[in-house]
N, C-alpha and C positions, 0 to 999 in steps of 0.2 A: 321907581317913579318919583320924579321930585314935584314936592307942595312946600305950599309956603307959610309964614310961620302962623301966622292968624288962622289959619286951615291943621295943623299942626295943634295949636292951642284950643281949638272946638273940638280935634278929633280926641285929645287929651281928658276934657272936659265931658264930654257926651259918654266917654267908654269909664270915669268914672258915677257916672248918672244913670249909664245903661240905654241908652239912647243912641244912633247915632245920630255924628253931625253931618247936616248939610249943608255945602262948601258956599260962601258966599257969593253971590249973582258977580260976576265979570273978571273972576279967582281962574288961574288956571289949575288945570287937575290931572293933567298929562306931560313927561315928558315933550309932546310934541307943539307944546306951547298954543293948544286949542281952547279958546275961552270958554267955562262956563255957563252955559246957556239961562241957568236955573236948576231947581231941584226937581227932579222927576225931566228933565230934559231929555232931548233926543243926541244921542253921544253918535259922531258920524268917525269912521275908519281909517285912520291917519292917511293912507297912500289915496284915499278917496275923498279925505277933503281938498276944494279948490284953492281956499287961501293956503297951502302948505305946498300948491305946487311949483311955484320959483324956487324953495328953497330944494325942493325932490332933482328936481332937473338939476339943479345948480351940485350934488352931493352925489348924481347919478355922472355927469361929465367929471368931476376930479375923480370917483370911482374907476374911472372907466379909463380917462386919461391914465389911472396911476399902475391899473393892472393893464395897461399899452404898454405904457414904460416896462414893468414888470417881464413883462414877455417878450419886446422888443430887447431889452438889455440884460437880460437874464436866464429866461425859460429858452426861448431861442437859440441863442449861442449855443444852449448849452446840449441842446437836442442836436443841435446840426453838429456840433462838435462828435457827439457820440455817435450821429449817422454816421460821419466822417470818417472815424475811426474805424466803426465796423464796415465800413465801406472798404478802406484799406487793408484791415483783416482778412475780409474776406478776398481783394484782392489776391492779397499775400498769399491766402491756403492755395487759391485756383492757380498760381502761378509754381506755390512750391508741389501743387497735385501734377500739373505738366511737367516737370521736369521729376519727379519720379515715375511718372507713366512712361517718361521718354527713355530714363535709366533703366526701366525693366524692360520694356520695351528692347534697348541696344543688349541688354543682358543674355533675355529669353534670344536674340537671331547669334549675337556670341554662342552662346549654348546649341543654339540647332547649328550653326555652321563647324562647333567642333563634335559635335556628335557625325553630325555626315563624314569627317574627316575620318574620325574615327572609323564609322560604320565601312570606310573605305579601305583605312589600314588594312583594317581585321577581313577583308574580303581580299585582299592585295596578300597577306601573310597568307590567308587560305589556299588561295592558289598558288603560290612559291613555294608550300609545302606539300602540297599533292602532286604536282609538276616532280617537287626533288623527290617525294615517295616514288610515283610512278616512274620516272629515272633510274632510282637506287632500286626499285623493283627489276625495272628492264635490265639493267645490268647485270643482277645478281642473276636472273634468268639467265641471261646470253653466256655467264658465266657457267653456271649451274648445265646446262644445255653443251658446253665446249666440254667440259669436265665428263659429262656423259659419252661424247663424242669419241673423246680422247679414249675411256673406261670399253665401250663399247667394242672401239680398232683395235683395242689393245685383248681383248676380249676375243675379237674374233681374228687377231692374228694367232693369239695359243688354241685356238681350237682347230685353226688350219694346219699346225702342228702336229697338233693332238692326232688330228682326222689322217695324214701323212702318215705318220708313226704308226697310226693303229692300223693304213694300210699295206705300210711293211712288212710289219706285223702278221697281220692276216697272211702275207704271201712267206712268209716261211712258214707262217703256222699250216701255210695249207700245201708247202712243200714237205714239210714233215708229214703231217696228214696223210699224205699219196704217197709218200714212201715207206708209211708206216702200213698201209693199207694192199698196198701192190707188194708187202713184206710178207703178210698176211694169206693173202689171196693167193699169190704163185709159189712163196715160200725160197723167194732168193730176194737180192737184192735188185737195186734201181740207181744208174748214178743221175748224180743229182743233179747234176746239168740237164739231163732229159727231162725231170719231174720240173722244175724250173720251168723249161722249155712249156711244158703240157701247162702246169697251172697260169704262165701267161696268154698263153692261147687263149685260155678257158676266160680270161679275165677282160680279155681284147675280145671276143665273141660277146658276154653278157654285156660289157658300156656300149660296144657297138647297135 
């Protein structure tokens, strides 16, 4: 608060006396350059007194004018600049977020379209290999099956042999037989052209 020196020299004066002083009738006693009224006066509140309002207005327009300026050429800029920037930022991310949505995107149908290819070989290999089993099966059959064929004629040529011979066989043995028996029974001989003769008859009666 400034006073002045005569108010200064009373207050100096009084605070060695013990008293204080009061400030001379038309003395100012406030910054705010409000006179005096007297002692015990009525003190009225700077922004509410009327003589003080030209100079209020006049200190509220350069205030006002100087934080216009203030935020016209400073605050301003300075905010649009940063909106700016993260405007662009954010551009940036949403444009480089599309073109990696669009790379995985191309990636993931890459990937399903060689999987299907895939899944197609491996169904393509499957059946070339069951085809060449069931093939290499058939053959080894039709082989397997010829070989029997073969084993079987060959089989049932030596039994037609067999069966010849052992009916040969039978007829000397049954030539003997009857000569050994009609040797027996009458106690002479038999020539063997007759016994021949009888066991074909006998043979030509039972096929017939």
């Amino acid at each position: 608060m400034f006073v002045t020196p005569a108010y200064a020299e009373d207050a100096a004066a009084a605070t060695e006396t013990g008293q204080a002083a009061a400030p001379a009738a038309g003395e100012l006693n406030t910054e705010t350059g409000v006179p005096q009224e007297g002692h015990g006066g009525h003190k009225v509140f700077p922004p509410f007194d009327h003589t003080t309002f030209a100079s209020q207005l006049l200190w509220l327009v350069i205030t006002f004018g100087v934080f216009f300026l203030l935020m016209q050429k400073v605050l301003v800029p300075r905010v649009g600049g940063i909106l700016e920037s993260r405007h662009q930022r954010l551009s940036q991310d949403i444009d480089e977020a599309a073109r990696l949505k669009a790379e995985a995107d191309a990636a993931v149908a890459t990937y399903e379209g060689e999987l299907a290819a895939a899944r197609t070989k491996a169904n393509a290999i499957g059946t070339a290999a069951r085809e060449s089993a069931k093939a290499k099966a058939e053959t080894e059959r039709l082989a397997i099956e010829a070989s029997l064929a073969e084993k079987l004629k060959a089989a049932e040529a030596r039994i037609a042999g067999i069966k010849e011979k052992a009916f040969a066989d039978v007829g000397t043995i049954a030539e003997e037989t009857a000569a050994a028996v009609v040797d027996q029974l009458v106690g002479g001989t038999v020539a063997k052209t007759d016994v021949a003769a009888a066991v074909a008859a006998a043979t030509a009666k039972r096929e017939a």
